[in-house]
C-alpha positions as CSV (number, residue, x, y, z in Angstrom):
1,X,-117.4,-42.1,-57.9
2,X,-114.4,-44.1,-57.5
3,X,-114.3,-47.7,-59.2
4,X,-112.3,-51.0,-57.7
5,X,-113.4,-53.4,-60.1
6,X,-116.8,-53.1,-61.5
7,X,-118.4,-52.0,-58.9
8,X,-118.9,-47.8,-58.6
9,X,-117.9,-46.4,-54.8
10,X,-119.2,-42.7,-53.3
11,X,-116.1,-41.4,-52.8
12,X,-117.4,-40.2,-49.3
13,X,-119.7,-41.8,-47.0
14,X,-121.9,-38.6,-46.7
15,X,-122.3,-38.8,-50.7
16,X,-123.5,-42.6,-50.3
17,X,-125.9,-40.8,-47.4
18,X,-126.8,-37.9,-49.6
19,X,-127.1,-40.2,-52.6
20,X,-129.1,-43.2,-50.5
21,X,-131.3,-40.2,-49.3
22,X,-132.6,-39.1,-52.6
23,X,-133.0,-42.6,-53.8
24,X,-134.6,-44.4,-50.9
25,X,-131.4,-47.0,-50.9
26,X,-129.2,-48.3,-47.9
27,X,-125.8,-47.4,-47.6
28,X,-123.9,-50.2,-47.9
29,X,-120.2,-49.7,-46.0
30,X,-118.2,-52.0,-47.5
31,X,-114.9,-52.7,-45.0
32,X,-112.0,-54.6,-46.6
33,X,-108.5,-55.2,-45.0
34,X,-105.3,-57.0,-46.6
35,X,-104.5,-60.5,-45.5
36,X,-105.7,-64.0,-46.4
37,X,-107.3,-66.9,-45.0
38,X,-106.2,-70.3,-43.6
39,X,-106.4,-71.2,-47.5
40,X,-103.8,-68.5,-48.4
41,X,-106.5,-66.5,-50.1
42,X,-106.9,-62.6,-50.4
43,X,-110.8,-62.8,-49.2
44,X,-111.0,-59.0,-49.7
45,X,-109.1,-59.3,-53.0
46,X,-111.6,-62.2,-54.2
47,X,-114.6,-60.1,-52.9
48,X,-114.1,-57.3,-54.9
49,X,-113.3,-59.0,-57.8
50,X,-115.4,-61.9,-58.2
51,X,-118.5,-61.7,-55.9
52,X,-119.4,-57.9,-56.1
53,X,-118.8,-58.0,-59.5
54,X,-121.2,-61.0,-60.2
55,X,-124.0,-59.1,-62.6
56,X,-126.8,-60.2,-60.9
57,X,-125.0,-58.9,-57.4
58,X,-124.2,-55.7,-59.3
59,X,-127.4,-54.9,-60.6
60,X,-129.0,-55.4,-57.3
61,X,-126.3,-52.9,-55.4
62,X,-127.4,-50.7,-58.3
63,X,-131.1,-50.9,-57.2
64,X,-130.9,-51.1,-53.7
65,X,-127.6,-49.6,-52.2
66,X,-125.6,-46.6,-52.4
67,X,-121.7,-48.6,-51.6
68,X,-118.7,-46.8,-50.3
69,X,-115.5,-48.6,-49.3
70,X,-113.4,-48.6,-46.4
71,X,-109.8,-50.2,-46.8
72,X,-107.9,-51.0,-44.2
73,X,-105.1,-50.4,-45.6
74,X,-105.9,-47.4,-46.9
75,X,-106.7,-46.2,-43.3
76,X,-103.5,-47.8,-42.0
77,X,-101.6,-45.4,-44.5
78,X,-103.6,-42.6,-43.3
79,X,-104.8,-42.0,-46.8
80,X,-108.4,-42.8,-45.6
81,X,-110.5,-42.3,-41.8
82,X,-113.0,-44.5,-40.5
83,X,-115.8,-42.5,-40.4
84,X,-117.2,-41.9,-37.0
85,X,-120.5,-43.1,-38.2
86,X,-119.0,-46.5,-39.6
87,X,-116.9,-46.6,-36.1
88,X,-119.4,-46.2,-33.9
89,X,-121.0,-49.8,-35.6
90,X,-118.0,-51.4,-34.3
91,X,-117.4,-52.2,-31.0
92,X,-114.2,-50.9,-29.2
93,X,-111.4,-53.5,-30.3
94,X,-113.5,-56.0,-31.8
95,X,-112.0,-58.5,-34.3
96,X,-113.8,-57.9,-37.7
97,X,-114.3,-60.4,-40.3
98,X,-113.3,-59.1,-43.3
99,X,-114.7,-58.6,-45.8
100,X,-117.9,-57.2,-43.6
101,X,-120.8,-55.4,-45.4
102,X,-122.8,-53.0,-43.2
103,X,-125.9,-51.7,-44.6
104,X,-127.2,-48.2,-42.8
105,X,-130.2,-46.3,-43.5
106,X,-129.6,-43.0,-44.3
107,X,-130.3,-41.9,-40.9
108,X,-127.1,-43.6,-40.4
109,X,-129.0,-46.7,-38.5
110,X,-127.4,-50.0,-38.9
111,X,-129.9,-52.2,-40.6
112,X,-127.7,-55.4,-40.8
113,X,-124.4,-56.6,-41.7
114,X,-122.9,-59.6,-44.1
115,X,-119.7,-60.6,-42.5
116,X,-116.9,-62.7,-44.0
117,X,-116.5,-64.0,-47.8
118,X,-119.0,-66.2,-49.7
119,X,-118.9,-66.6,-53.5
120,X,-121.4,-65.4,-55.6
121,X,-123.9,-68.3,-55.6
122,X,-123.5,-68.2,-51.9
123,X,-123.5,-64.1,-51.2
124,X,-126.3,-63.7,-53.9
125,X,-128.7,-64.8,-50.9
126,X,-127.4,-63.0,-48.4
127,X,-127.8,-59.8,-50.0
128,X,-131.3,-60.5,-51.3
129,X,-132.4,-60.7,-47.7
130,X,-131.0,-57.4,-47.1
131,X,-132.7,-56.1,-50.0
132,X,-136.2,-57.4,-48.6
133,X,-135.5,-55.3,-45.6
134,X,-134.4,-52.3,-47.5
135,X,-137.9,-52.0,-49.3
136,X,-139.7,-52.7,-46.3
137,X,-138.2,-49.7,-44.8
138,X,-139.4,-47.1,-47.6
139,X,-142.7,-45.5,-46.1
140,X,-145.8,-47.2,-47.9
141,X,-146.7,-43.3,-49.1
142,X,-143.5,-43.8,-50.8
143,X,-144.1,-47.2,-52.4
144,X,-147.4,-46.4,-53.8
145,X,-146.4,-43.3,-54.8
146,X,-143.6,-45.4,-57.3
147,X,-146.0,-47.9,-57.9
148,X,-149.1,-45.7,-59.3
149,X,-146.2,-43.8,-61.3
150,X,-145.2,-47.4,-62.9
151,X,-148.9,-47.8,-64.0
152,X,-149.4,-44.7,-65.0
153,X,-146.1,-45.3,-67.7
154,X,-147.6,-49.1,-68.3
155,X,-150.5,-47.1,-69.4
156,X,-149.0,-44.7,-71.1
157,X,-146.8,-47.1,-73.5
158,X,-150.3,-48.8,-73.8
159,X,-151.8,-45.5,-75.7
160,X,-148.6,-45.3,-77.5
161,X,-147.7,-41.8,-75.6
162,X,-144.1,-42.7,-75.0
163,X,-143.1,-39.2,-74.0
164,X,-145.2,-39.4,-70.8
165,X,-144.4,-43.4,-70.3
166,X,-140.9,-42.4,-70.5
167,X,-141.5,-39.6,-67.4
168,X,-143.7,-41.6,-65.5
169,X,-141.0,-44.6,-65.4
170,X,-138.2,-42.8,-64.6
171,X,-140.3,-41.1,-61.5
172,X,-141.0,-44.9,-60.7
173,X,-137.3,-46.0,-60.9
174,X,-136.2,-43.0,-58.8
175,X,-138.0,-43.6,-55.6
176,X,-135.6,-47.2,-56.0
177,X,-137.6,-49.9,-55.5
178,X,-138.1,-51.2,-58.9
179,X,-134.8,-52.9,-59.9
């Protein structure tokens, strides 16, 4: 995984498919492109190293997404190719606001988009409404499956058998929906 500031990129998007896959997350496309605002800010540059960074916005990425990164720049240097996948959520020469989020199940399926910059405090709620779709998304098969897992390890650590509370949490943490 590649790192631009604290937060941890795939370093392909079919590793943040393959990875969202296994792990019931989103893949969250993360599109940034140099330039500032009326302002004079670098959005993009405060994005990545003030919002996404924000713990509680990190720890939910953690739980909910699988990120990768597409820099404009990069791509502009033909070190980096929109993937077709990402492309095909963008309309033939539309202007993007940057920095845009777009969230895909791992069918590839947009599921929705956070466009433009917002500080933490402001971006914090935007995300947790794309979280609350994410969950509601896993199949419910899924979700119980997690969720008798999680009792079973409450149980466990109960009876003091921290060997199988141990198992039986980490098989509810996999499946992604605990955070």
């Amino acid at each position: 995984l590649a790192v631009a500031g604290e937060i941890e990129y795939h370093p392909t998007l079919d590793a943040a498919i393959e990875a969202a896959t296994k792990s019931h997350h989103l893949v969250m496309v993360i599109i940034v492109a140099p330039g500032t605002d009326p302002q004079g800010r670098d959005v993009c540059k405060l994005f990545r190293e003030e919002t996404l960074p924000d713990s509680e916005i990190e720890k939910l990425i953690k739980a909910h997404f699988a990120p990768f990164l597409v820099d404009i720049a990069e791509v502009r240097a033909g070190k980096q190719a929109i993937p077709p996948v990402v492309q095909a959520c963008l309309k033939p020469n539309e202007q993007i606001m940057v920095p845009l989020a777009i969230f895909l199940d791992p069918k590839c399926k947009e599921v929705d988009r956070i466009a433009g910059y917002a500080p933490p405090m402001n971006y914090i709620g935007q995300l947790k409404r794309v979280v609350e779709k994410a969950i509601a998304l896993v199949p419910d098969k899924d979700r119980r499956d997690a969720q008798r897992a999680f009792e079973r390890g409450r149980n466990a650590v109960e009876k003091k058998d921290f060997a199988t509370a141990l198992t039986e949490l980490k098989a509810a943490l996999a499946a992604g929906l605990f955070g």
